[in-house]
C-alpha positions in Angstrom: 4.8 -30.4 9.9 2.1 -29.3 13.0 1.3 -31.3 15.7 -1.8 -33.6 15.1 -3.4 -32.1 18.4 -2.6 -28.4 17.7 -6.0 -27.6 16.8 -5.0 -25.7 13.4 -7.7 -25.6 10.6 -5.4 -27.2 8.1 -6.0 -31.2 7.6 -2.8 -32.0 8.7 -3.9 -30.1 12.4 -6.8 -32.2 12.4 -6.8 -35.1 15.4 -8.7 -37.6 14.9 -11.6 -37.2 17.6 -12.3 -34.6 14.8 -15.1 -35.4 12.3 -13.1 -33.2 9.4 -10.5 -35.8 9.8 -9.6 -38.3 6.8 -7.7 -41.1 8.2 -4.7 -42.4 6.1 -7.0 -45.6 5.4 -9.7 -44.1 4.6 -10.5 -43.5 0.2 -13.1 -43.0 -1.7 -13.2 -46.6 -3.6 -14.4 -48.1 -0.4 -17.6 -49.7 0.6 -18.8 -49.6 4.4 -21.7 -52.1 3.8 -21.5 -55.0 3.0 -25.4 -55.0 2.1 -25.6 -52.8 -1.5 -29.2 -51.2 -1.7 -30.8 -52.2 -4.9 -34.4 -50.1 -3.8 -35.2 -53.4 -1.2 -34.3 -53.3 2.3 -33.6 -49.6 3.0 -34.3 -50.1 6.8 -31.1 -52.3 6.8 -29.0 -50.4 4.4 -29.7 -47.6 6.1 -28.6 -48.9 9.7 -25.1 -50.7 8.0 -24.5 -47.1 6.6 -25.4 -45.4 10.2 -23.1 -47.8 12.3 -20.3 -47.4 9.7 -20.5 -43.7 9.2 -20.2 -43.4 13.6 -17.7 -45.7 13.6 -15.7 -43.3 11.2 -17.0 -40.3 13.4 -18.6 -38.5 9.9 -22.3 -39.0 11.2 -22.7 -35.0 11.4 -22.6 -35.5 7.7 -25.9 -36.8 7.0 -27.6 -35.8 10.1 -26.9 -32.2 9.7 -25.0 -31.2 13.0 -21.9 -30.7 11.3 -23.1 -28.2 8.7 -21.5 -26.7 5.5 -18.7 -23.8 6.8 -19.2 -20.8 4.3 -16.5 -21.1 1.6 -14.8 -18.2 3.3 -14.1 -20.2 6.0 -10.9 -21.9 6.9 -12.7 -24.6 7.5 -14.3 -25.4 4.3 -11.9 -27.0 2.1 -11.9 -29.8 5.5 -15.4 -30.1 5.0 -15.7 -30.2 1.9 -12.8 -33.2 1.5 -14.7 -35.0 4.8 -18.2 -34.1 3.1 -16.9 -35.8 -0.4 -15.2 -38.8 1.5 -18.6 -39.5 2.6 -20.5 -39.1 -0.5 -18.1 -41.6 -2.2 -19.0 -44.2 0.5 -22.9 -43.5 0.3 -23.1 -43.8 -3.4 -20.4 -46.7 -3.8 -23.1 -48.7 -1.4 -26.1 -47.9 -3.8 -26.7 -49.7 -7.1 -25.5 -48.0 -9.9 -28.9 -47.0 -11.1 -29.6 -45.3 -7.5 -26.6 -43.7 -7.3 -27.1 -42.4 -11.0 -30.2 -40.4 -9.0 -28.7 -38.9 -6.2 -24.7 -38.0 -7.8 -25.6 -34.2 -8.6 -26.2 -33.4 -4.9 -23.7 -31.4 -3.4 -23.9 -32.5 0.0 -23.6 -35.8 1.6 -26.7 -34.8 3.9 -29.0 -33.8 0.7 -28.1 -37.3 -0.5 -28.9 -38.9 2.4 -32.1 -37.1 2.8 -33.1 -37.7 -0.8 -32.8 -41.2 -0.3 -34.9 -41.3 3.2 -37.7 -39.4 1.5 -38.0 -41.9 -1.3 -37.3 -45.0 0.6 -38.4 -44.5 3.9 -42.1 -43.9 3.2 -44.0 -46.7 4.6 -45.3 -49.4 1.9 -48.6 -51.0 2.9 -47.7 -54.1 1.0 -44.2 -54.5 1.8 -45.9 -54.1 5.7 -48.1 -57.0 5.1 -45.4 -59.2 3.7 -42.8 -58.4 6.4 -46.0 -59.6 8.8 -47.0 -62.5 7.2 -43.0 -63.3 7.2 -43.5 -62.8 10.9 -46.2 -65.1 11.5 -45.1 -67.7 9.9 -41.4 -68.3 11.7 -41.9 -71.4 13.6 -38.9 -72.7 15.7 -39.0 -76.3 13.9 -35.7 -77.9 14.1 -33.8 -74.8 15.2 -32.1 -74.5 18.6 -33.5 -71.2 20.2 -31.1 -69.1 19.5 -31.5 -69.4 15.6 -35.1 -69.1 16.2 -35.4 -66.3 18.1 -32.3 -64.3 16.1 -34.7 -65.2 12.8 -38.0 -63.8 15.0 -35.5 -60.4 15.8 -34.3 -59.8 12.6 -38.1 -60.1 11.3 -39.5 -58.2 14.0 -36.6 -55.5 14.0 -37.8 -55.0 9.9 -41.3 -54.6 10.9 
């Protein structure tokens, strides 16, 4: 068996500093979110998925800095086991309708993009409600700290 810091192409080579790598924990049945998107609240979704996709180092996924290798490569059957990993956690976090939508892309970036052009667009109304929302928090019986994490939250929407 190689050393986990040799550097080799092969998964088993793969430290774990490297975004290719699949941790022993990791599988495909899990959810990073705890927030499913249903078509509301894609700003949120969307930052759950973010933090929990850096926190597993596979960002360069959806953000395209870690593009597809060609299939020649030696590479490619890493990134295409990574790249799969990841779409199993992006559409086991979307409703089954959504996910329905997006599960004949073939990369975990056209996925993600997919979703950020239809869900992403700003929404006059949903605008307006998230400001009227706004307005109205008043600090009533709450200690400060509950007030101003409600006002954040609402703010942080907008």
């Amino acid at each position: 068996m190689s050393n986990l810091s040799s550097g080799s192409d092969s998964i088993i080579g793969l430290n774990s500093s490297n975004p290719l790598f699949i941790a022993p924990s990791d599988n495909s049945s899990s959810i990073l979110v705890s927030n499913i998107f249903n078509g509301a609240g894609f700003t949120a979704w969307k930052r759950s998925m973010t933090i929990s996709l850096s926190a597993k180092n596979k960002l360069g996924f959806i953000n395209g800095s870690l593009p597809q290798p060609s299939v020649s490569s030696p590479k490619y059957s890493d990134w295409y086991r990574a790249n799969s990993m990841v779409i199993s956690w992006i559409l086991n976090s979307l409703h089954k309708n959504i996910a329905e939508s997006v599960l004949f892309l073939q990369t975990a970036r056209d996925i993600w993009k997919e979703l950020n052009q239809r869900y992403e667009q700003a929404d006059g109304a949903l605008i307006y409600q998230i400001q009227r929302q706004l307005y109205s928090i008043n600090q009533g019986s709450d200690d400060f700290a509950t007030y101003f994490t409600k006002l954040a939250r609402v703010w942080d929407e907008l």
